[in-house]
C-alpha positions in Angstrom: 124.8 89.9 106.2 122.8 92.5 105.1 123.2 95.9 105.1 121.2 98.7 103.9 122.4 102.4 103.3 119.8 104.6 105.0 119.0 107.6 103.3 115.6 108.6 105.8 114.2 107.0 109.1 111.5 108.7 111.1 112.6 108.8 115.1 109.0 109.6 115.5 107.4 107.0 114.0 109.7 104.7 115.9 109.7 106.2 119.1 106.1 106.0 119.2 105.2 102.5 118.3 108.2 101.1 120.1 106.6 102.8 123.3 103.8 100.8 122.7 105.4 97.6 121.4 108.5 97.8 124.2 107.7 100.1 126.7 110.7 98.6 128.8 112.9 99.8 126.8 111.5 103.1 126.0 111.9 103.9 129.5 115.4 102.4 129.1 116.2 104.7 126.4 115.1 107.9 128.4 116.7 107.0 131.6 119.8 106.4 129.6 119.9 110.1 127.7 118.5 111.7 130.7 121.5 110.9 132.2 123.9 111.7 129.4 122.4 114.8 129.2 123.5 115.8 132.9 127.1 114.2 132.7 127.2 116.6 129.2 125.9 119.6 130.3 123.1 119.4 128.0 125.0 118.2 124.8 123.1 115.8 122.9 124.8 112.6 123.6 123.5 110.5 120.6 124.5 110.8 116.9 121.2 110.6 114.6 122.9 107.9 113.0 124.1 106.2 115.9 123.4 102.4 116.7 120.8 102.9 118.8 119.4 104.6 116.3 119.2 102.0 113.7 118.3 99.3 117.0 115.4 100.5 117.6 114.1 100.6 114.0 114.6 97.3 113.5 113.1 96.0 117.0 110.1 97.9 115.5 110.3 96.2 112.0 110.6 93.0 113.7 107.5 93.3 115.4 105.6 94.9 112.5 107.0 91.4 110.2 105.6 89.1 113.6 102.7 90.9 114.0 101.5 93.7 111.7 99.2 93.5 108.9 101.6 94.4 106.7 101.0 94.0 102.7 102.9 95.0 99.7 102.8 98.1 97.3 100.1 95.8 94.9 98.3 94.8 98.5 98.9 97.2 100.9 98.0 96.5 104.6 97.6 98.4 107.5 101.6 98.6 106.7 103.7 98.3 103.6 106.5 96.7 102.8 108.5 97.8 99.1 111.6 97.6 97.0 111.3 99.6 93.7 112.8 102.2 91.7 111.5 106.0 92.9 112.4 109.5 92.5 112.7 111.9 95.3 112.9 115.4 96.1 112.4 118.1 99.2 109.5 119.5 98.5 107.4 122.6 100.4 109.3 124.8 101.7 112.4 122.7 102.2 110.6 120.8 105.1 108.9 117.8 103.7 110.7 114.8 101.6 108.6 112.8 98.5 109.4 110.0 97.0 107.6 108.6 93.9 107.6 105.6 92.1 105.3 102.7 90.4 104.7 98.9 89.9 102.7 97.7 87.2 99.7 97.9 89.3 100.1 100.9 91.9 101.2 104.7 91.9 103.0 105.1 94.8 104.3 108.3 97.0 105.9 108.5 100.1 106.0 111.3 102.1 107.4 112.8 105.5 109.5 115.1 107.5 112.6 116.5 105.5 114.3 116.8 109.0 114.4 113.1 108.9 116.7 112.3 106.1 120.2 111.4 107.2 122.5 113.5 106.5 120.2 116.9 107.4 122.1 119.6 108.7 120.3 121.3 112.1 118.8 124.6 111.7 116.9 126.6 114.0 113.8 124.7 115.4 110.8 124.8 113.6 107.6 126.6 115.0 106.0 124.3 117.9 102.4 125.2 115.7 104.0 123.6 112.6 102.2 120.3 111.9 104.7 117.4 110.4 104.3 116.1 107.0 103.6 112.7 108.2 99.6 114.2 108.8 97.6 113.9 105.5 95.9 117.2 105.1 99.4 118.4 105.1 101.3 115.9 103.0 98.6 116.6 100.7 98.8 120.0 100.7 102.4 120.4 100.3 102.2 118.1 97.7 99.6 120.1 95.7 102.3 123.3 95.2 104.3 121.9 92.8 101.4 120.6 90.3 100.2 124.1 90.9 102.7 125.4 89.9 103.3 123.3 86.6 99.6 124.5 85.8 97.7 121.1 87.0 95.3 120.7 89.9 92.9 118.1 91.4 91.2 118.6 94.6 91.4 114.7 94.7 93.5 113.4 97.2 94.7 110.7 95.2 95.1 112.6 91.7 97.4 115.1 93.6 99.7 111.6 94.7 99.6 111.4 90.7 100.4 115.0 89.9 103.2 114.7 92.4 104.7 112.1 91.3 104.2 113.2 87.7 106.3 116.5 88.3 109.2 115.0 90.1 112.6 115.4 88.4 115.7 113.9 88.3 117.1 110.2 88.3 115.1 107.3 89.9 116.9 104.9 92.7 116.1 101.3 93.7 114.7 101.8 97.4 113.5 99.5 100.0 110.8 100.8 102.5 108.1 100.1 105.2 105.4 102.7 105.5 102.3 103.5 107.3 99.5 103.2 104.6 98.1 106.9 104.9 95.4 106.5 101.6 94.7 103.8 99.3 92.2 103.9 96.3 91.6 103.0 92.2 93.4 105.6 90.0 91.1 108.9 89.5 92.5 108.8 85.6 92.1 105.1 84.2 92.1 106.3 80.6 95.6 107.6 80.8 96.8 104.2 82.7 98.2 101.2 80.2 96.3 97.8 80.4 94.1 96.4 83.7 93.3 98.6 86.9 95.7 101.0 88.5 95.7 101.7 92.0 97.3 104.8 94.0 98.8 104.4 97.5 100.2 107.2 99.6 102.2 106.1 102.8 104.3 108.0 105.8 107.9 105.8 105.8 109.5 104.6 108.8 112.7 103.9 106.7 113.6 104.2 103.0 117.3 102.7 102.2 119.1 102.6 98.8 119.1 99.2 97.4 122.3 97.5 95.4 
């Protein structure tokens, strides 16, 4: 049996296409911490790496493999599917999570809410205004800082997926993910690429787990 070491899943991204995909148990779910939270007194009932947790992921990745168009890094669907090596980082201001890698064809970043790697530590709330890093405008956005800040900038959406990556520090790790494709496109510098056509994806993940 396999078993993957988690190191982000999105709740929202689940929560939202399971309603859709399984709507019993949705309304399952809620019944069930709706009454935990009376029995409690208003403790929250469910670790964020509880079972039920990792359940209802893979109920949604189940129908997403059934169902989805769902591609690969080199030919991304609707949804993509990856194992390779990628570097992360928190990025922002300590709210989103990138993670950037490459095949021989594809740039690739992932981004999302920092709140959802495991392991995060609750802090105060964040502002209800505050829009999630799963929107693109935003990502994109945050992602721009640190190339800013290293003296590069492209108003291109998908040269700033290359400047991220391209300023991300530190070791790279083997991960497997599925994403929502967010933007997909050719490369906006194909003089600096080596051999063929390169192509730049940028997805939101619904999981990304160390790989052996």
């Amino acid at each position: 049996m396999s078993v993957r070491y988690y190191l982000y899943v999105s709740d929202a991204k689940v929560d939202m296409m399971l309603a859709q995909i399984d709507p019993a148990y949705a309304r399952k779910r809620v019944t069930e911490f709706s009454v935990g939270l009376t029995m409690a007194g208003a403790k929250r009932t469910v670790e964020a790496t509880g079972p039920d947790r990792i359940t209802r992921l893979e109920r949604v990745l189940r129908h997403l493999e059934d169902h989805a168009d769902l591609g690969t890094v080199d030919e991304p669907g609707q949804y993509v599917h990856g194992v390779l090596p990628m570097q992360w980082s928190v990025i922002g201001d300590g709210d989103t999570v990138y993670f950037g890698g490459r095949t021989e064809r594809t740039v690739v970043g992932l981004g999302g809410s920092a709140g959802h790697v495991l392991g995060t530590v609750a802090g105060e709330p964040p502002p209800q205004t505050r829009l999630s890093a799963s929107v693109p405008p935003v990502l994109l956005d945050r992602l721009a800082a640190p190339a800013q800040r290293d003296g590069i900038g492209d108003p291109d959406a998908l040269a700033t997926v290359m400047q991220a990556n391209g300023v991300l520090r530190g070791p790279a790790q083997t991960v497997e993910f599925v994403a929502k494709r967010m933007l997909y496109g050719p490369c906006p510098y194909p003089e600096l690429q080596r051999g063929g056509d390169t192509a730049v994806l940028l997805g939101s993940p619904l999981y990304v787990a160390l790989v052996d």
